[in-house]
N, C-alpha and C positions, 0 to 999 in steps of 0.2 A: 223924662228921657234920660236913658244913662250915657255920663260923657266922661270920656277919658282927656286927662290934661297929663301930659306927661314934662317933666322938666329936663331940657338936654342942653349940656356943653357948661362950660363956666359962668358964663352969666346970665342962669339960670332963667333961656329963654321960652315961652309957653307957646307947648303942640298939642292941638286939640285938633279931633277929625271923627267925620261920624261919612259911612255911605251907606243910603238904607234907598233902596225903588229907585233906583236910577239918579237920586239927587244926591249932591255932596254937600256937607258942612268942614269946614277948615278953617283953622287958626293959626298960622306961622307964622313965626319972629326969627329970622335966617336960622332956617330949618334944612338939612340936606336931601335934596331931593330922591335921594336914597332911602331917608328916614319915612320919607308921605308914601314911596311904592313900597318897604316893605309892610305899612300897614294897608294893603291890598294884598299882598301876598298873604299876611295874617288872615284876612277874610277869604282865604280858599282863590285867591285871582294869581296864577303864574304869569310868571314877570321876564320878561326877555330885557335888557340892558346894555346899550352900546356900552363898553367896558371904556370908553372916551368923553359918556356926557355926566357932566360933574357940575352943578349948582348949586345955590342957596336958596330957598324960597321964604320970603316975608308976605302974605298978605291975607284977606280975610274974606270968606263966602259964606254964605248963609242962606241953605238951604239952593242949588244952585243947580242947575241941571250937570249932569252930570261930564258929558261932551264940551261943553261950554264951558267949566272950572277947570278942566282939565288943561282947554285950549291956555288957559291966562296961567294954571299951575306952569304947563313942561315949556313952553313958550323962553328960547327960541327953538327949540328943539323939534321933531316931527314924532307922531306917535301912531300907531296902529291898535285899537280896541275891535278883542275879537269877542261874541256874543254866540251863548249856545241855552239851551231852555232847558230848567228840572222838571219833568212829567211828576207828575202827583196829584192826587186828590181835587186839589183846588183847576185840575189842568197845568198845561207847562208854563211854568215861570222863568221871565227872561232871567237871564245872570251874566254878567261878567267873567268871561272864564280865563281871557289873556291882556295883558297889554304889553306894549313893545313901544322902547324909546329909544330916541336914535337919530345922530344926525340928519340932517338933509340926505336924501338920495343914500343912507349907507343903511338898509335896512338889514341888509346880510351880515352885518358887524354885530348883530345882539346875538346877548349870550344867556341863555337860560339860567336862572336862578337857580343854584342849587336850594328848593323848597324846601319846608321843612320834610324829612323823610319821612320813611315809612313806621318809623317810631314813634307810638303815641307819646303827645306830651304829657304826665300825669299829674294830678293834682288831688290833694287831701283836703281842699277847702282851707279856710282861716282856721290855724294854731293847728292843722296836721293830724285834724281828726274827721271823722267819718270814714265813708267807703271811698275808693279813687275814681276818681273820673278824668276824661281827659278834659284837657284847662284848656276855657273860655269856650266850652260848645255845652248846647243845651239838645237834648229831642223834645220836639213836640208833637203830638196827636191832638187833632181839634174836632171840635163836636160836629154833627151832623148838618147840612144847612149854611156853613161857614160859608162866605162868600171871598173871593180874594183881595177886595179892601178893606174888612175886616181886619185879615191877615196882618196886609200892609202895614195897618195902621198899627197894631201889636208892634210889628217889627220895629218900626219908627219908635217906638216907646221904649224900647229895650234897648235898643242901638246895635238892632242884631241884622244880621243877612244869610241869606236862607243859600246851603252849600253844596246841600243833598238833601234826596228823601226816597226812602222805600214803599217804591209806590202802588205794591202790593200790599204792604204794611198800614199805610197811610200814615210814617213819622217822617217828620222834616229835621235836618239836623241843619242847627244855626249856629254860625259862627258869632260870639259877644265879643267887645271890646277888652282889646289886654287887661288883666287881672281884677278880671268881675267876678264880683262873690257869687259862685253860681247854685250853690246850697237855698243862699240868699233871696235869689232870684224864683227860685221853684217855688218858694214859701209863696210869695209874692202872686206867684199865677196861680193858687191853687185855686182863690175862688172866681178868677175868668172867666168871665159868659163862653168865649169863644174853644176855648181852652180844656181838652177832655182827660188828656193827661200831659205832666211837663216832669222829664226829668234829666238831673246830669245823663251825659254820656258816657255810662260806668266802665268803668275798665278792668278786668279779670285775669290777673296773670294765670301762668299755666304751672303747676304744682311741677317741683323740680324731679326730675329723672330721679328714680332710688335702683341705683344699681347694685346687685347683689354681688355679683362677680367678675370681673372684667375676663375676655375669655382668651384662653391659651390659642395659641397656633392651632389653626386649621380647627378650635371647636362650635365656631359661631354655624350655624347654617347658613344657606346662600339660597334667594329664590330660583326658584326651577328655572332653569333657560328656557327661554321663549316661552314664557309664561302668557296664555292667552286666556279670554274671558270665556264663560261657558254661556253657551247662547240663555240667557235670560232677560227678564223682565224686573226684574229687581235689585237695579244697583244699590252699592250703599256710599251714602255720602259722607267723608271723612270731615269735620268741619276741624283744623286744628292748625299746625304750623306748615302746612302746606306738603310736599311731595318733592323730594331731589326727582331731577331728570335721566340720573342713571341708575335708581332704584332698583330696573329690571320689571315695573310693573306699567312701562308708557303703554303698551299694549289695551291694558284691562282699563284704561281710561277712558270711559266716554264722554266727559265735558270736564274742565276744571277750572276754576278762576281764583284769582289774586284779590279776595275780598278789602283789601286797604286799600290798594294800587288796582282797579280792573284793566287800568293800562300796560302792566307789569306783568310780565312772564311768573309762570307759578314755580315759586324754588322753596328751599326749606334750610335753611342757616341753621334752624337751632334742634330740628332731628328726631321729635316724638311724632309732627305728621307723619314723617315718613314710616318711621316705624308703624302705628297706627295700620296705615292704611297697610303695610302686611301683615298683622293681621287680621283686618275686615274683611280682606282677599283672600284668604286664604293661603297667602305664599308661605305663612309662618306660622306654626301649631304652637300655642303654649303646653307646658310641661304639664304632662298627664293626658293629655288630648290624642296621644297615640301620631305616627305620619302625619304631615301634610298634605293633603290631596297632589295629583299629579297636577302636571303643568296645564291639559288640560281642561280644571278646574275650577279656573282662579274666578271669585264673583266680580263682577265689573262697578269700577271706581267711579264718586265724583268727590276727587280730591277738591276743598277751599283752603285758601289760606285764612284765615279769620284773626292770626296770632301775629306779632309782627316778630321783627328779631330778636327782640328785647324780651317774646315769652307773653306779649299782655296782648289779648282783646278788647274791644270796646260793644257794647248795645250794639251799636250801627253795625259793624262790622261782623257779628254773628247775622246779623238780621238780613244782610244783607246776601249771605251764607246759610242763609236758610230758603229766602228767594229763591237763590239759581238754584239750589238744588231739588227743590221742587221742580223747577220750573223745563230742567233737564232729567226728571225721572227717577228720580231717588226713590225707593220703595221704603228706603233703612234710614235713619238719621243716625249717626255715630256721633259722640259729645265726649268723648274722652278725657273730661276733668270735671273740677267743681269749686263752685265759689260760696259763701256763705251769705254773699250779696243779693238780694234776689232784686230783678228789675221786671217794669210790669211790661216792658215792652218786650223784653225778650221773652216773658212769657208769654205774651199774644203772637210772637213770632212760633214758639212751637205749638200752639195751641192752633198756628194756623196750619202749622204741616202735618198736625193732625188730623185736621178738617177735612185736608186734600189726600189723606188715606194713608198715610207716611207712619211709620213706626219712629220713634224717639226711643235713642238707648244712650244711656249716660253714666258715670262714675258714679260711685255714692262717698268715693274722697278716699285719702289716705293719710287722715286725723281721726286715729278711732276715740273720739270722743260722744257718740252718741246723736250729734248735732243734724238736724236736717242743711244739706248743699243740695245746690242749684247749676245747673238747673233738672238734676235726680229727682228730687222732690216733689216737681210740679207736676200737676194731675196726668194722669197716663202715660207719664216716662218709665222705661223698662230702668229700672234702677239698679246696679250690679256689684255686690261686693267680691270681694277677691279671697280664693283658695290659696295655699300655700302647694309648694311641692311635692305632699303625702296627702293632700284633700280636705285639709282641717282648713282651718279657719287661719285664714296669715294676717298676723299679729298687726300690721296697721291697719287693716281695713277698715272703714269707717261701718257703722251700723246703724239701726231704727226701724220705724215702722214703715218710713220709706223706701226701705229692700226690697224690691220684685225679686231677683234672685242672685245666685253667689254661683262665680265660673273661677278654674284658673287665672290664676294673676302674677304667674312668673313663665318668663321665655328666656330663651337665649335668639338676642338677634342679631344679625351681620351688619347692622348699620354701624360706620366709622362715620364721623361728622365731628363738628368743629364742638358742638355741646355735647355729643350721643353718642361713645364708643361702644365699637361691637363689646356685646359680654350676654350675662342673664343681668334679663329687668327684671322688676315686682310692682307689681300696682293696679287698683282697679280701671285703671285706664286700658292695662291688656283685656282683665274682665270683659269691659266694656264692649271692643270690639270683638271680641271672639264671640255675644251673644248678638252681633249686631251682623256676624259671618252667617251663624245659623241661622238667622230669621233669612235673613238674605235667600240662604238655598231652601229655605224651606215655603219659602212662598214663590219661589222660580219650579221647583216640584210641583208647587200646586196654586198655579197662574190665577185662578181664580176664587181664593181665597183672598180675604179682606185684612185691616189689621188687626180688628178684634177675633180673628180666627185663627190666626198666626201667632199673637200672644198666646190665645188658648191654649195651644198646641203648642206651645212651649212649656206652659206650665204642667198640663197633661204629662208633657214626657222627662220632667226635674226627678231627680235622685233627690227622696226625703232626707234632709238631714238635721241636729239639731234636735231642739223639740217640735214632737210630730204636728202637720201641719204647718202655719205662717211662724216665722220666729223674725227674729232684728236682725241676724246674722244668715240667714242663709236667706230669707224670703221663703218664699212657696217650696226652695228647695234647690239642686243644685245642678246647673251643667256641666257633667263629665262625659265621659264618652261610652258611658252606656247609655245615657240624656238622651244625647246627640241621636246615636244611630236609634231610637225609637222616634225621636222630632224625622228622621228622614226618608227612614223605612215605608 
């Protein structure tokens, strides 16, 4: 079993604490009772705190119900533990999801924990090498037949507690003990009876804006007023830093969610969702693409947030952004970046929204190094390099045999934001969504067509370019707006 001993204060007193299935392990030597609830808070448990109770605690439990240590931990204090259940696989598992401490009778006097934010915390593993993951969380998928004491008892052994899990997916995401080598840890489960796959919870920053121009007075465009959705069947879901609320496209939204925070209104601090998502709408033509359709045009959104402020994703949080958007109608998967990381969960996560008839259209990078990203690369992603503003090839596009095809990849857009000012962008990230715009109308033209028929008819109607037939830089060939108007005609 993994145990954390942590040493605190000057005379070097020893905190050890394990809570796994409703029981507690504890070890204090005048420890502050601040120190024992925020390692509840570390395990995913918010913490309400009368800002008046202030303690020491020395004593020792071992293996203890969980109600009952608490009683002897907070004692003389009163306390409220509030209980809610993760649906999953195994069925719902209890969890701890609050406690509250607090004088006698002054229960209105707690004060929520500023938790940890909506910033992953990240980590490189021991000596600052491999891919990042967020620190002290592991995902697990377990094999067929698992039963929930099974589970349990894994948990118990790791010294994990289970915080989430996608339970379309069937991955559980478990919170470990502060500064567990979790590289370490994977190694360890790979040959687990119970255990079908185990991985960090990787984390994918978002490739930084490349702005070409910053743009003069009055030359950014603006989306069309009263911009509305055109009756379809084919929204496209934007998976990326989410959507400001005065973007001008709340209209064309028909679900959206705060994949970090689902509790959290959906906003966009850092300003490529939003962008994004004008162009998968349609509100914003990249260059060469001719107008933007009129206002009543625009394809209908399911904006996620999947990135947090800081620019990074994790597994979970795409996976979990790949869920609701199935699960609210998405015809389109829009993925506008790439990482060189590949995780197998996130590949089962688009492998499932393919299942469920969904188009995946994703960056193919902007590192023209040759390299296959992710997740462009995985089997049946529409994978998009990027045109420059005369139709050639612009100079960072990434390329391979992973190309489906090459769209514009410079705009000028009106978004002003705290990372994102209005100007001309460049990147296969515009690519991306502009070919994830035309699938969109083009399977709301033709309601009953599937996704393999919709690709089809995408590649059918590519401007050849390059060397004739499949090349690493264009793919099949190119979306411009002669493409276009034969994909719609």
């Amino acid at each position: 079993m993994l145990v954390l001993c942590c040493v605190l204060g000057p005379a070097a007193r020893a905190f050890e604490m394990r809570m796994t299935d409703e029981r507690l392990h504890l070890r204090a030597e005048d420890v502050p009772l601040e120190a024992i609830l925020w390692r509840f808070a570390h395990a995913g448990v918010r913490v309400r705190l009368d800002p008046l109770v202030h303690k020491r605690v020395s004593i020792e439990l071992e293996d203890e119900d969980l109600q009952k240590g608490l009683d002897r931990v907070i004692q003389p204090f009163s306390y409220v533990l509030i209980w809610d259940a993760i649906p999953g696989p195994l069925g719902k598992m209890p969890r701890l999801a609050e406690i509250q401490v607090f004088r006698s009778g002054m229960q209105e006097q707690t004060q929520k924990w500023p938790t940890v934010d909506d910033r992953l915390v990240v980590s490189l593993g021991p000596g600052g090498r491999g891919p990042a993951f967020a620190k002290d969380e592991l995902l697990i998928g377990l094999k067929p037949g698992t039963d929930v004491a099974a589970f349990k008892r894994l948990l118990a052994q790791i010294g994990g507690t289970v915080t989430d899990c996608c339970p379309e997916l069937g991955v559980y995401r478990v919170r470990l003990p502060p500064e567990t080598n979790v590289p370490d840890l994977v190694k360890q489960l790979a040959g687990n009876p119970i255990v079908a796959v185990a991985e960090p919870n990787y984390v994918f920053p978002m490739p930084p804006p490349v702005m070409t121009k910053p743009a003069a007075d009055g030359a950014a465009p603006a989306v069309p007023a009263g911009a509305q959705p055109v009756a379809s069947t084919a929204p496209v879901a934007v998976l990326d830093t989410g959507l400001l609320a005065d973007s001008g496209l709340d209209a064309a939204v028909v679900a959206k969610l705060d994949a970090l925070n689902p509790e959290r209104a959906v906003a966009d601090t850092h300003g490529h969702g939003t962008q994004m998502a004008m162009i998968a709408s349609g509100a914003i033509s990249p260059l060469g693409m001719g107008p933007a359709p009129s206002s009543d045009a625009i394809v209908p959104l399911v904006p996620v947030r999947a990135f947090d402020d800081s620019g990074n994703a994790s597994s979970l949080s795409l996976m979990r952004a790949i869920e609701f958007a199935i699960a609210n109608g998405a015809r389109v998967v829009n993925l506008s970046w790439s990482t060189p990381t590949r995780s197998e969960f996130v590949a089962n996560a688009v492998a499932y929204a393919q299942a469920k008839g969904a188009i995946v259209v994703a960056a193919a990078g902007n590192e023209p190094d040759g390299q296959p990203v992710f997740p462009a690369a995985l089997p049946g992603v529409v994978a998009v390099s990027a045109l420059d503003a005369d139709g050639g090839r612009w100079e960072k596009s990434n390329y391979g045999d992973f190309v489906a095809c090459a769209a514009p990849g410079l705009a000028r857009m009106p978004a002003d934001f705290a990372k994102s000012l209005a100007g001309s962008y460049a990147g296969t990230s515009i690519s991306s969504a502009l070919v994830a715009n035309a699938l969109s109308r083009y399977l709301s033209a033709h309601p009953d067509a599937n996704a393999h028929q919709a690709v089809a008819a995408l590649q059918a109607a590519l401007t050849d370019a390059g060397a004739k037939g499949l090349d690493p830089y264009y793919g099949a060939g190119v979306l411009d707006a002669a493409a276009l108007k034969r994909l719609l005609q």
